[in-house]
NUGU-137070 format. One record per residue: x, y, z of N, C-alpha, C, O in turn; residue in one letter. Coordinates in Angstrom, 3 decimals. Example, Ala and Ser with C-alpha at 12.3 -4.5 7.8 and 13.67 -1.06 7.14 Angstrom:
residues 2
atom n_xx=13.190; n_yy=-5.690; n_zz=7.800; ca_xx=12.300; ca_yy=-4.500; ca_zz=7.800; c_xx=13.200; c_yy=-3.300; c_zz=7.800; o_xx=14.236; o_yy=-3.319; o_zz=8.465; rest=A
atom n_xx=12.850; n_yy=-2.250; n_zz=7.080; ca_xx=13.670; ca_yy=-1.060; ca_zz=7.140; c_xx=12.900; c_yy=0.030; c_zz=7.870; o_xx=13.409; o_yy=1.138; o_zz=8.039; rest=S
//
This chain:
residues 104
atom n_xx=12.958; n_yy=18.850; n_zz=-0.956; ca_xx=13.103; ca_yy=17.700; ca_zz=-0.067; c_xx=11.823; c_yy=16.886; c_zz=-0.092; o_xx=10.735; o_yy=17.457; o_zz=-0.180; rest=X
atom n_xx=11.921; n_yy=15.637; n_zz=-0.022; ca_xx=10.707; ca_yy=14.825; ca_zz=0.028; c_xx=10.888; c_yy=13.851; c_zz=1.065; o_xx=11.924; o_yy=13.329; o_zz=1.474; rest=X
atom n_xx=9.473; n_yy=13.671; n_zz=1.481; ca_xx=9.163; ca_yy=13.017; ca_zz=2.787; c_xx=7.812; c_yy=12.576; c_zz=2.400; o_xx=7.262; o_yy=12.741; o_zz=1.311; rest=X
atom n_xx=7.244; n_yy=11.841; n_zz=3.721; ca_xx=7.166; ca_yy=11.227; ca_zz=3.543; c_xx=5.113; c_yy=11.070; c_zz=4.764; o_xx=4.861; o_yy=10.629; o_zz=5.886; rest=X
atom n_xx=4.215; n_yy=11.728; n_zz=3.623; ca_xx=2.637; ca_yy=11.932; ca_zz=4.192; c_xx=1.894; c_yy=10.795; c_zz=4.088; o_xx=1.823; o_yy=10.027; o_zz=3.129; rest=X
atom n_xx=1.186; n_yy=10.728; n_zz=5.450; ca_xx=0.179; ca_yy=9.554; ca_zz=5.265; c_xx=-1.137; c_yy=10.540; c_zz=5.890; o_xx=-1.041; o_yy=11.413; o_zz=6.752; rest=X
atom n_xx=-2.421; n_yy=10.076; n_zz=5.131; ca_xx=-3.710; ca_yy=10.472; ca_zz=5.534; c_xx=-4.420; c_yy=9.095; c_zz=5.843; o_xx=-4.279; o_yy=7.922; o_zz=5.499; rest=X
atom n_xx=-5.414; n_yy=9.967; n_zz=6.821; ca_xx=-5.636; ca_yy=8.469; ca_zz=8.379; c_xx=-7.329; c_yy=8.850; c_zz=8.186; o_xx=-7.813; o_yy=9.872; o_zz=8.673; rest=X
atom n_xx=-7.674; n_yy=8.415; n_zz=7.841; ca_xx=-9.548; ca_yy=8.342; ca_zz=8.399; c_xx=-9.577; c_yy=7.079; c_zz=8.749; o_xx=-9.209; o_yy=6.039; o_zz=8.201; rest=X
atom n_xx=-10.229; n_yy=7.417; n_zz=10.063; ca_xx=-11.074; ca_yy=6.841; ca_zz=11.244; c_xx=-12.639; c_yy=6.668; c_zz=11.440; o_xx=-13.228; o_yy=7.650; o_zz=11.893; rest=X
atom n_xx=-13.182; n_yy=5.836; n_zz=11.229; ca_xx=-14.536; ca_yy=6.026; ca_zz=11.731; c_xx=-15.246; c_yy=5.851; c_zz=12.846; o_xx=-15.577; o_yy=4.665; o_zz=12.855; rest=X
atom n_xx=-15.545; n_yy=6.244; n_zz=13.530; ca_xx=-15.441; ca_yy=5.453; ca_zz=14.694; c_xx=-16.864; c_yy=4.747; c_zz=15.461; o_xx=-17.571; o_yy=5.749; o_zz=15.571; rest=X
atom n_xx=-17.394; n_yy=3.982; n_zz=15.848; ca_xx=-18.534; ca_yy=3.336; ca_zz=16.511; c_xx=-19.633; c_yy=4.866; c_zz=16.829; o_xx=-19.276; o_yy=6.044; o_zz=16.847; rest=X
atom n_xx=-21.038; n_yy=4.279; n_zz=17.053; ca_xx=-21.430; ca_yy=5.804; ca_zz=16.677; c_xx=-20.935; c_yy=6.173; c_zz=17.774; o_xx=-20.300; o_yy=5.532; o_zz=18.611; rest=X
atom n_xx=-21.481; n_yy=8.022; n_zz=17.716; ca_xx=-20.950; ca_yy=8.861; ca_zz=19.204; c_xx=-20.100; c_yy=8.472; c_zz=19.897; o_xx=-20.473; o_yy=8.520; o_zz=21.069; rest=X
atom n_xx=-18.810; n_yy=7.982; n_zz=19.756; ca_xx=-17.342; ca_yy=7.578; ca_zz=20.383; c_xx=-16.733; c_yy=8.407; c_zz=19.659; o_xx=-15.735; o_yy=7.789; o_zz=19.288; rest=X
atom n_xx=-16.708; n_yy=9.222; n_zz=19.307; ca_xx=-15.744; ca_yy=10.014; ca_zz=18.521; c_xx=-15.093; c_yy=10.822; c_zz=19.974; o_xx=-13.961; o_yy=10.663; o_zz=20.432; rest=X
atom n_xx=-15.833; n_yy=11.428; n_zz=20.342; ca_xx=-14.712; ca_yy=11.812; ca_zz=22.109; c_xx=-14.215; c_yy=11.248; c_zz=22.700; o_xx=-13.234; o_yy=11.556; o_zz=23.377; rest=X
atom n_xx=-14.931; n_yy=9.902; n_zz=22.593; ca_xx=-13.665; ca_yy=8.831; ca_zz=23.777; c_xx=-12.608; c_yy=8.390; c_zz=22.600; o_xx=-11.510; o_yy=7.921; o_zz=22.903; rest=X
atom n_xx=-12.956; n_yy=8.546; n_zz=21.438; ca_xx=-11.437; ca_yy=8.381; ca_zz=20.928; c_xx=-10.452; c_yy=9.225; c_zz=20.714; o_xx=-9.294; o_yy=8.910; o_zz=20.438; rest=X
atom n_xx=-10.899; n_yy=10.350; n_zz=20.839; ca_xx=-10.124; ca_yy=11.603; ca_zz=20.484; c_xx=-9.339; c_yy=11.594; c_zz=22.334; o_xx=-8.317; o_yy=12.267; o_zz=22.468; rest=X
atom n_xx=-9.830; n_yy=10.911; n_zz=23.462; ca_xx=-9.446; ca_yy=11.119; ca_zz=24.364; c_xx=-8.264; c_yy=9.968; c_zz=24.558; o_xx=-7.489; o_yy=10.067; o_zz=25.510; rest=X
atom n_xx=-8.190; n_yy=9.166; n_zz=23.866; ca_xx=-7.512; ca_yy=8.135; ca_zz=24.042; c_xx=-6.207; c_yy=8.693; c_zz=23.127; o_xx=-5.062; o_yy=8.712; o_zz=23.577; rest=X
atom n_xx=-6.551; n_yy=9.127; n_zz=21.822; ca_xx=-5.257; ca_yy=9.659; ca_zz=20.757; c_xx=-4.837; c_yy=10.871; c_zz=22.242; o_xx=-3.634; o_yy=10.610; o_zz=22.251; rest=X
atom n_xx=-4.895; n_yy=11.248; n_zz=22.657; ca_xx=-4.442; ca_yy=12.608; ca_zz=23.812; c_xx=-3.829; c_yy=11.670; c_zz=24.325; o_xx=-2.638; o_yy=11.772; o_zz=24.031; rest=X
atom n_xx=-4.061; n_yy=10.669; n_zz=25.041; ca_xx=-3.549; ca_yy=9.967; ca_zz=26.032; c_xx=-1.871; c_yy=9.424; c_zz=25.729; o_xx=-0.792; o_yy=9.616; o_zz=26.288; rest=X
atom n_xx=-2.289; n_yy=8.734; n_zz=24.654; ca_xx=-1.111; ca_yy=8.039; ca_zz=24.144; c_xx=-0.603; c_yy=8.830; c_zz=22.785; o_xx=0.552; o_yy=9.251; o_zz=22.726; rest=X
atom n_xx=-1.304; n_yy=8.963; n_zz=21.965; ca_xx=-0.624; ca_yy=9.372; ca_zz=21.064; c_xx=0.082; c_yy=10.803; c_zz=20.910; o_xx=1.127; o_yy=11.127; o_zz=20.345; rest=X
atom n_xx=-1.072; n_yy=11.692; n_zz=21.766; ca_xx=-0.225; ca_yy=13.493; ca_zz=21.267; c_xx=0.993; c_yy=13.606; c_zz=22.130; o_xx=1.534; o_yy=14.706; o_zz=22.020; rest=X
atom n_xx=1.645; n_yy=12.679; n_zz=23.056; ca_xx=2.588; ca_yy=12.724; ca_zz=23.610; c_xx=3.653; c_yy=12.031; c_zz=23.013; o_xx=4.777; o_yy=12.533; o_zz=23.009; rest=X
atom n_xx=3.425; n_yy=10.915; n_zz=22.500; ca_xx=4.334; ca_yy=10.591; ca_zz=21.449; c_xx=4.750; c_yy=10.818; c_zz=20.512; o_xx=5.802; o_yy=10.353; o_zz=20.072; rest=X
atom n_xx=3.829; n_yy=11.804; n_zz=19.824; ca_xx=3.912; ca_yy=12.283; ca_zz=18.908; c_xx=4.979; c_yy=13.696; c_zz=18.615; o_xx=5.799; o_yy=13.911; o_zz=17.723; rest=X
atom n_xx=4.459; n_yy=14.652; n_zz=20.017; ca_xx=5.163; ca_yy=16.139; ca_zz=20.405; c_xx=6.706; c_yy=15.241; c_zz=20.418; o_xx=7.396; o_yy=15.470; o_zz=19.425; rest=X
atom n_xx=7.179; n_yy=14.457; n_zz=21.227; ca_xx=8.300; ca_yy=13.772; ca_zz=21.098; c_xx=9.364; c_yy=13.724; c_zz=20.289; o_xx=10.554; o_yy=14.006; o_zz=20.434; rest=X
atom n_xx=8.371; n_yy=13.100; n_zz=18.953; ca_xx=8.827; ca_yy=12.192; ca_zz=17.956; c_xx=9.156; c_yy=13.418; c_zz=16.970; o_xx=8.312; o_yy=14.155; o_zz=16.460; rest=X
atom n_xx=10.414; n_yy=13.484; n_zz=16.817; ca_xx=11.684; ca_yy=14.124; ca_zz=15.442; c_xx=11.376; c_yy=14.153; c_zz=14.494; o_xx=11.168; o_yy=15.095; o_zz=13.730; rest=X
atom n_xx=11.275; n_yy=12.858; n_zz=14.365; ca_xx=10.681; ca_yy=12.445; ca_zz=12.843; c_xx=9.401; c_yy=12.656; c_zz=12.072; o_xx=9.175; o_yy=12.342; o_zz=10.903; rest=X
atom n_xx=8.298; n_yy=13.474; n_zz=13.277; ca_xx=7.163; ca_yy=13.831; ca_zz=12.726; c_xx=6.986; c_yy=15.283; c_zz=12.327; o_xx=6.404; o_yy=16.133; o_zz=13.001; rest=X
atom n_xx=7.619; n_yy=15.478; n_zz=11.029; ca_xx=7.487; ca_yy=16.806; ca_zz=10.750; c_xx=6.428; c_yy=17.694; c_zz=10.991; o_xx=6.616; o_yy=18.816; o_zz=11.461; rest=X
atom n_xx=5.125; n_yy=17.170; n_zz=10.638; ca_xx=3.598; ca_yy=17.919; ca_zz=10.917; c_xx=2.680; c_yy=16.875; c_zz=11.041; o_xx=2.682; o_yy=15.726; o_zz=10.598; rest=X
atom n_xx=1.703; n_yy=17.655; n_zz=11.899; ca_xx=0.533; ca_yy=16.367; ca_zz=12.154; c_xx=-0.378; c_yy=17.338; c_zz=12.582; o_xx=-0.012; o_yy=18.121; o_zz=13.458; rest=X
atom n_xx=-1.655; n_yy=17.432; n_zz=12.049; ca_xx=-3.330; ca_yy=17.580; ca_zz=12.099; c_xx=-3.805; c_yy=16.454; c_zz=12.603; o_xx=-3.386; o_yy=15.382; o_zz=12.165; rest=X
atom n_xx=-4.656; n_yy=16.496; n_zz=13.500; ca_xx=-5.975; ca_yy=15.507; ca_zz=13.998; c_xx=-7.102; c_yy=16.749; c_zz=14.009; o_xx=-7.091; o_yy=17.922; o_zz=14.382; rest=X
atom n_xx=-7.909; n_yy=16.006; n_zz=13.503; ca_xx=-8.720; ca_yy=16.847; ca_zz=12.377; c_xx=-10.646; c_yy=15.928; c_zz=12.861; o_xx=-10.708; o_yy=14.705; o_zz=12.733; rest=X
atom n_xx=-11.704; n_yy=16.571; n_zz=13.265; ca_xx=-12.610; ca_yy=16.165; ca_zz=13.512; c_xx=-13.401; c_yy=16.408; c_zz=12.039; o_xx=-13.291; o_yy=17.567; o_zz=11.639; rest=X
atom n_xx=-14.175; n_yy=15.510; n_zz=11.172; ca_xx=-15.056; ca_yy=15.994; ca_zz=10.057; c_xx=-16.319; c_yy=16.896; c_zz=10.493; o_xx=-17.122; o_yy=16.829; o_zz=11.424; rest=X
atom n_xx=-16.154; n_yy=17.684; n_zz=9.508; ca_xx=-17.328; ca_yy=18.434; ca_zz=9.993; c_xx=-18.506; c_yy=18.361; c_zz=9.468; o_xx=-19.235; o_yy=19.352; o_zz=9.516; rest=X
atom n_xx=-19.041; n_yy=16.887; n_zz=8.711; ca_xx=-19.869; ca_yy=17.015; ca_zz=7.560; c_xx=-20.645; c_yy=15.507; c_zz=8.565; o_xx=-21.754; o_yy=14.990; o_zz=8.435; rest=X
atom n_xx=-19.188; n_yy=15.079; n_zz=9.794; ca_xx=-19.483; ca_yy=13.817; ca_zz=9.566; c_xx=-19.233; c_yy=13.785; c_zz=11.338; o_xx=-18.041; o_yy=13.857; o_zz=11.636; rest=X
atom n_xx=-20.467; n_yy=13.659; n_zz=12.851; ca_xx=-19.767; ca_yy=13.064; ca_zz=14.046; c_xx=-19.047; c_yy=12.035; c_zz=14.194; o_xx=-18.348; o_yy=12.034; o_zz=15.207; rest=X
atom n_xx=-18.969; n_yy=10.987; n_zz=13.393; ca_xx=-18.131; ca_yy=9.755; ca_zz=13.783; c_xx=-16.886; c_yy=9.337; c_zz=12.509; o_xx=-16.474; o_yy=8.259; o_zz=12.080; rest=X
atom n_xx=-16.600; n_yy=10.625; n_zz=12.226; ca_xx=-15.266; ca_yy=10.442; ca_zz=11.540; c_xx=-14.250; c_yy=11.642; c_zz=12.193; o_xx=-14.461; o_yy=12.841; o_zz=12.378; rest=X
atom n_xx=-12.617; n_yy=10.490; n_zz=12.559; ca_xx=-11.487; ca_yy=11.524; ca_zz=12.693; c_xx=-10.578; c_yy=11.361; c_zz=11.483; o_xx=-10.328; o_yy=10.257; o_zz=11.000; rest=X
atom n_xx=-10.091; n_yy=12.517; n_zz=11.011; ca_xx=-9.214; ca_yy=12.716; ca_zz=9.975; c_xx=-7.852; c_yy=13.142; c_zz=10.636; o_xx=-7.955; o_yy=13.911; o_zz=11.591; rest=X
atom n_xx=-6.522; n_yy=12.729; n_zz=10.239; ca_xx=-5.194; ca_yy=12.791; ca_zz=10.440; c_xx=-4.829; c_yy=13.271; c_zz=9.380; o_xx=-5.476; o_yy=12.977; o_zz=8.375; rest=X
atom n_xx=-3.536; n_yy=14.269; n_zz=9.257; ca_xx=-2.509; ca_yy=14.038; ca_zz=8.402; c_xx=-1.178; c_yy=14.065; c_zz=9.026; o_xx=-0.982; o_yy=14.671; o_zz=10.080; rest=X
atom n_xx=-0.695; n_yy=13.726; n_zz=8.696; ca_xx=0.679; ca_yy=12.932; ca_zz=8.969; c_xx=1.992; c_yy=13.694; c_zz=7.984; o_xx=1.838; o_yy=13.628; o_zz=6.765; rest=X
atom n_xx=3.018; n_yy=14.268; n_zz=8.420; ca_xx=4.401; ca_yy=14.490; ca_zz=7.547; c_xx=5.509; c_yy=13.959; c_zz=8.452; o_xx=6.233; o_yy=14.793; o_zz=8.996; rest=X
atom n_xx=5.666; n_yy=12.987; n_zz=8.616; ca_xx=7.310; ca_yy=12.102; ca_zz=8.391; c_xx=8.743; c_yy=12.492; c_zz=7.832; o_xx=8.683; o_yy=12.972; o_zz=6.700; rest=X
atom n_xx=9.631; n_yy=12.423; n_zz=8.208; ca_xx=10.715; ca_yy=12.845; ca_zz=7.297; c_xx=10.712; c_yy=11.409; c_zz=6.574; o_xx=11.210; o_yy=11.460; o_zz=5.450; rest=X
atom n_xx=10.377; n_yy=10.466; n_zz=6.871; ca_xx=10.666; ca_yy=9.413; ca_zz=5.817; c_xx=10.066; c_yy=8.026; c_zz=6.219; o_xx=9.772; o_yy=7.599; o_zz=7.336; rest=X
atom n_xx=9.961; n_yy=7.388; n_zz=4.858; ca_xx=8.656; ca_yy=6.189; ca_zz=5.239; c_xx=9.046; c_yy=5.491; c_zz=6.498; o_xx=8.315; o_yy=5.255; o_zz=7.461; rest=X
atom n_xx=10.739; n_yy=5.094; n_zz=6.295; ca_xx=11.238; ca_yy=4.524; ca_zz=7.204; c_xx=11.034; c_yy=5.003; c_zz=9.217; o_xx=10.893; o_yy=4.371; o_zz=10.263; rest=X
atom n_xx=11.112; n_yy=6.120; n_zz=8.900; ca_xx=10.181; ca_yy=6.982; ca_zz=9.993; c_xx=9.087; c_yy=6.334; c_zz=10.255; o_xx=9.048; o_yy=5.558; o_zz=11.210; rest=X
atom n_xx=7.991; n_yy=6.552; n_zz=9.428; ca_xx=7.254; ca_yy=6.205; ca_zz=9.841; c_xx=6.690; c_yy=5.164; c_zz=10.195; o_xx=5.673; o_yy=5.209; o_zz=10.887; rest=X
atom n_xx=7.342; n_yy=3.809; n_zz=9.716; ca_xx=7.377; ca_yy=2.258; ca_zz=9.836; c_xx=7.920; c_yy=2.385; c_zz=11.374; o_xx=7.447; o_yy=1.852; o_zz=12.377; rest=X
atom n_xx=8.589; n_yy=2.894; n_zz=11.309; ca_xx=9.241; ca_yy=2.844; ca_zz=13.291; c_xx=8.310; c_yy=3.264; c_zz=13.918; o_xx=7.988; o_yy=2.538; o_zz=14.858; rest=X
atom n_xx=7.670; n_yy=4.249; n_zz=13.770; ca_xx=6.841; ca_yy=5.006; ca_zz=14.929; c_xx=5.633; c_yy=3.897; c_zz=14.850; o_xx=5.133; o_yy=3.727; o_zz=15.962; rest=X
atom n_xx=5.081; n_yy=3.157; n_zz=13.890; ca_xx=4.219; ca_yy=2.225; ca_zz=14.010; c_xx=4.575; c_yy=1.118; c_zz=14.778; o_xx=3.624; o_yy=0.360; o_zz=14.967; rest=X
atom n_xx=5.893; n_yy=0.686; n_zz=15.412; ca_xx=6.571; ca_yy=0.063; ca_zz=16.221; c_xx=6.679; c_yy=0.174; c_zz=17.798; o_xx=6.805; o_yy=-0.532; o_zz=18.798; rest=X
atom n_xx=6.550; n_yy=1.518; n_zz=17.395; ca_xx=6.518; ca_yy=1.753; ca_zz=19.418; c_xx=5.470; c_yy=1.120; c_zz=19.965; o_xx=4.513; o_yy=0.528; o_zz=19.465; rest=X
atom n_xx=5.885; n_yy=1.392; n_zz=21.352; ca_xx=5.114; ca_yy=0.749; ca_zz=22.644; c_xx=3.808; c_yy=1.750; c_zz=22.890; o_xx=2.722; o_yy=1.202; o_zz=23.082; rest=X
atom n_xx=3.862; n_yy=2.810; n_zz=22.889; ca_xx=2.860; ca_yy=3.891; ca_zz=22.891; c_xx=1.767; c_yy=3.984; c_zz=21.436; o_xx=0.677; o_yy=4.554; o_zz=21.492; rest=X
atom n_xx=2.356; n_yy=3.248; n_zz=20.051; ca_xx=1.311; ca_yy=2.875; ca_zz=19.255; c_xx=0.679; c_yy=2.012; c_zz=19.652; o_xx=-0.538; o_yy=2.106; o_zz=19.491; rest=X
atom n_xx=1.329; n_yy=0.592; n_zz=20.459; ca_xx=0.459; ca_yy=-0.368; ca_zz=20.061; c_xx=-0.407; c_yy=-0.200; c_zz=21.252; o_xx=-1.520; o_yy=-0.725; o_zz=21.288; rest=X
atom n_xx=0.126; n_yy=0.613; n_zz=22.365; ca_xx=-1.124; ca_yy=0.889; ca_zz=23.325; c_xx=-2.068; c_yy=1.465; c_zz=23.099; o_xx=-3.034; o_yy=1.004; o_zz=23.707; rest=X
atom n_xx=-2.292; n_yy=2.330; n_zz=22.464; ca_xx=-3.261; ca_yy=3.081; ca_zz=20.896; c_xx=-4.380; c_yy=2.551; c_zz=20.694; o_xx=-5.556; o_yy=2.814; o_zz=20.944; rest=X
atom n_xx=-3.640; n_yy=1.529; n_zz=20.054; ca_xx=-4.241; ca_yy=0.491; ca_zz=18.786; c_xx=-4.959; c_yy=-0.424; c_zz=20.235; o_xx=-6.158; o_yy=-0.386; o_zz=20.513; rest=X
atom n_xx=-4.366; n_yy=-0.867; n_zz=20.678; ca_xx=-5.271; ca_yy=-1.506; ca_zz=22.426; c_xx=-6.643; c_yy=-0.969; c_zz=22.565; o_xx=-7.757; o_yy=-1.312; o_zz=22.169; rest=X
atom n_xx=-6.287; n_yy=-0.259; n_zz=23.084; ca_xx=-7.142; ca_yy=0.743; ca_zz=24.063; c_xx=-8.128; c_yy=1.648; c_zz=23.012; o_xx=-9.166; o_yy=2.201; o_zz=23.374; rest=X
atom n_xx=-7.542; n_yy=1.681; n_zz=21.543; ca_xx=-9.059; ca_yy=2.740; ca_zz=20.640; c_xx=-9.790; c_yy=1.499; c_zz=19.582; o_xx=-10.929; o_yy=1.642; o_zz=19.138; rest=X
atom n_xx=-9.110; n_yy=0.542; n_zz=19.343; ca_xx=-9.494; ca_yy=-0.001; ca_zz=18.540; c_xx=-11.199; c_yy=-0.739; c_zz=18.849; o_xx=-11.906; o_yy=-0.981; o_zz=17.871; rest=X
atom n_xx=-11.756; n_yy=-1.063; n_zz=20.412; ca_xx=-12.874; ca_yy=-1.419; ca_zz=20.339; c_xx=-13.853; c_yy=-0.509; c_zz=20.673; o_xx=-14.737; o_yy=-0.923; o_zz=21.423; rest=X
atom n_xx=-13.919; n_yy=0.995; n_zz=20.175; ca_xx=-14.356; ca_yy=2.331; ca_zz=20.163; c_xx=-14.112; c_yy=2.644; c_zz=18.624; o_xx=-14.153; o_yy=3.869; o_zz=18.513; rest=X
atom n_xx=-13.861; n_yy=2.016; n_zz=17.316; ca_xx=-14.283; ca_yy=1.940; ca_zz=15.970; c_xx=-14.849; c_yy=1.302; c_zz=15.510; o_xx=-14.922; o_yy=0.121; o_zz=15.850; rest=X
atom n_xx=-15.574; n_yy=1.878; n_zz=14.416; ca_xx=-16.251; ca_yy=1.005; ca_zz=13.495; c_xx=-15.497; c_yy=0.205; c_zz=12.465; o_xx=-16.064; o_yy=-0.584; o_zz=11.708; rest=X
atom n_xx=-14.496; n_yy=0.382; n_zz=12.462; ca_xx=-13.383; ca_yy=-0.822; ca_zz=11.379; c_xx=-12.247; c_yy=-0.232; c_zz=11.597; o_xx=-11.860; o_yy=0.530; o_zz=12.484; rest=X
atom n_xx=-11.559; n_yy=-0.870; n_zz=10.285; ca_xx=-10.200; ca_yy=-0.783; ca_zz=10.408; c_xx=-9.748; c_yy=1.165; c_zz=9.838; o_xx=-10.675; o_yy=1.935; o_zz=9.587; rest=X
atom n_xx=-8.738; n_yy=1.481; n_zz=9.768; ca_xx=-8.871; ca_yy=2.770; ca_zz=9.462; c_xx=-8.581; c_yy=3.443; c_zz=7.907; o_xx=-7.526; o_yy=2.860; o_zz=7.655; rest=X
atom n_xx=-8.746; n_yy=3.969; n_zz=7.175; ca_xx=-8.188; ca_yy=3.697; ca_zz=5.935; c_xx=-7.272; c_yy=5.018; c_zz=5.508; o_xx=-7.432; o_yy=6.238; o_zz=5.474; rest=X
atom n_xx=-6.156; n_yy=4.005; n_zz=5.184; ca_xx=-5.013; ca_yy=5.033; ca_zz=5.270; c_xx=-4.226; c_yy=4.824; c_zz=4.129; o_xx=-4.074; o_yy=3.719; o_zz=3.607; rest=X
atom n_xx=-3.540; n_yy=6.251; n_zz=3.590; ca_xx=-3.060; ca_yy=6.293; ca_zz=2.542; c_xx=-1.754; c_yy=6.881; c_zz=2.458; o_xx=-1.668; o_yy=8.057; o_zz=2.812; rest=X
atom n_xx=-0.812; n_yy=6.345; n_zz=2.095; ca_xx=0.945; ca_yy=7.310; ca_zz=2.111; c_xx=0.782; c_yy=7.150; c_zz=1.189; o_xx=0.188; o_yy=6.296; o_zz=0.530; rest=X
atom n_xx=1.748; n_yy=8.683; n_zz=0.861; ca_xx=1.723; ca_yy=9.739; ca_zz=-0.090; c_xx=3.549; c_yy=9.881; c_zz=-0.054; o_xx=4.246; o_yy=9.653; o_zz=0.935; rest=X
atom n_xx=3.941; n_yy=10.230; n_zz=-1.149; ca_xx=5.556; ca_yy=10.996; ca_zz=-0.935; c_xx=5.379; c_yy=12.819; c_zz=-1.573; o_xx=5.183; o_yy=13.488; o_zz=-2.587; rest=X
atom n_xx=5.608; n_yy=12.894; n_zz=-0.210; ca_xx=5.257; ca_yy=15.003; ca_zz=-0.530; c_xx=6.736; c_yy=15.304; c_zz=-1.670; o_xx=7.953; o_yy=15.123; o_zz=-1.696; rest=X
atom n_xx=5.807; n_yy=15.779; n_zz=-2.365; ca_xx=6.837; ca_yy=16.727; ca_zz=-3.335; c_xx=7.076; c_yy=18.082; c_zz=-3.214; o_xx=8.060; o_yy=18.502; o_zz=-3.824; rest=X
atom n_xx=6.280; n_yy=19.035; n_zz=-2.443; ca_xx=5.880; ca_yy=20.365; ca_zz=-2.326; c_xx=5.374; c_yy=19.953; c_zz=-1.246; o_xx=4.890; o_yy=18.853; o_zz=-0.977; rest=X
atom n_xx=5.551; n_yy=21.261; n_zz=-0.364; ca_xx=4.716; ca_yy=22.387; ca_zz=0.784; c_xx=5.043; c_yy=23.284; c_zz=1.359; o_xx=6.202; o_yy=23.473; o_zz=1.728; rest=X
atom n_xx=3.845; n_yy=24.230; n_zz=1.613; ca_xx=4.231; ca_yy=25.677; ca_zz=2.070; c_xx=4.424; c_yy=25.349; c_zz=3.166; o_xx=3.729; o_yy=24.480; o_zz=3.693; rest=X
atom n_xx=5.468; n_yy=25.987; n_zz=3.826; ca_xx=5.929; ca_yy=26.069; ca_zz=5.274; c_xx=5.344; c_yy=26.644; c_zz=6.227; o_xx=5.202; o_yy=27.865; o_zz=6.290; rest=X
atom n_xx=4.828; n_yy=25.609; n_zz=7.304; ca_xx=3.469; ca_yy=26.890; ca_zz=8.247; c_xx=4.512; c_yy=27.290; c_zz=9.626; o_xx=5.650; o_yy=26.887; o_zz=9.869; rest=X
atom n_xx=3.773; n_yy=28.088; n_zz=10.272; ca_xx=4.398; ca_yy=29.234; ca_zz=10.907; c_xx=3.820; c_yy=28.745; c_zz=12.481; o_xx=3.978; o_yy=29.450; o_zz=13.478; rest=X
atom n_xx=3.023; n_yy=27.212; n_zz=12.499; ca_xx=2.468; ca_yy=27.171; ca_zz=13.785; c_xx=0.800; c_yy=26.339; c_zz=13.704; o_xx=0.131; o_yy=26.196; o_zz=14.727; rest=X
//
């Protein structure tokens, strides 16, 4: 089966990396636990790096994921974290061909 991965780095303004990670809690990990269509999702702190967050993202399908970029709870997100980064975020979809199935 193939679906449908996007990887998310974030950088964020210096030392804001907690108030953004508090804001993705706010709005996003609730929309997210929700959302059907999000097969798996990591939010992921770098460990090489304080002001980078890393995502990965599994979708059942792009179209999925074009919707969930639609909701009311993204664009409150995108509101409320966007002047707590250092730019825009750089993101990459992928179409999964393979993965091991995790347990949790």
């Amino acid at each position: 089966m193939t679906s449908n991965a996007v990887f998310i780095t974030h950088r964020t303004a210096p030392g804001r990396r907690d108030d953004v990670h508090a804001v993705w809690q706010r709005h996003m990990q609730p929309a997210i636990e929700g959302n059907v269509d999000h097969v798996a999702y990591w939010y992921c702190f770098d460990e090489g790096d304080p002001d980078v967050v890393r995502a990965f993202q599994l979708y059942t399908s792009a179209a999925a994921a074009g919707a969930f970029l639609r909701t009311p709870e993204y664009a409150a997100y995108v509101a409320e974290v966007t002047p707590l980064l250092a730019g825009p975020p750089e993101v990459h979809t992928t179409t999964s061909m393979w993965s091991k199935p995790t347990s949790g």
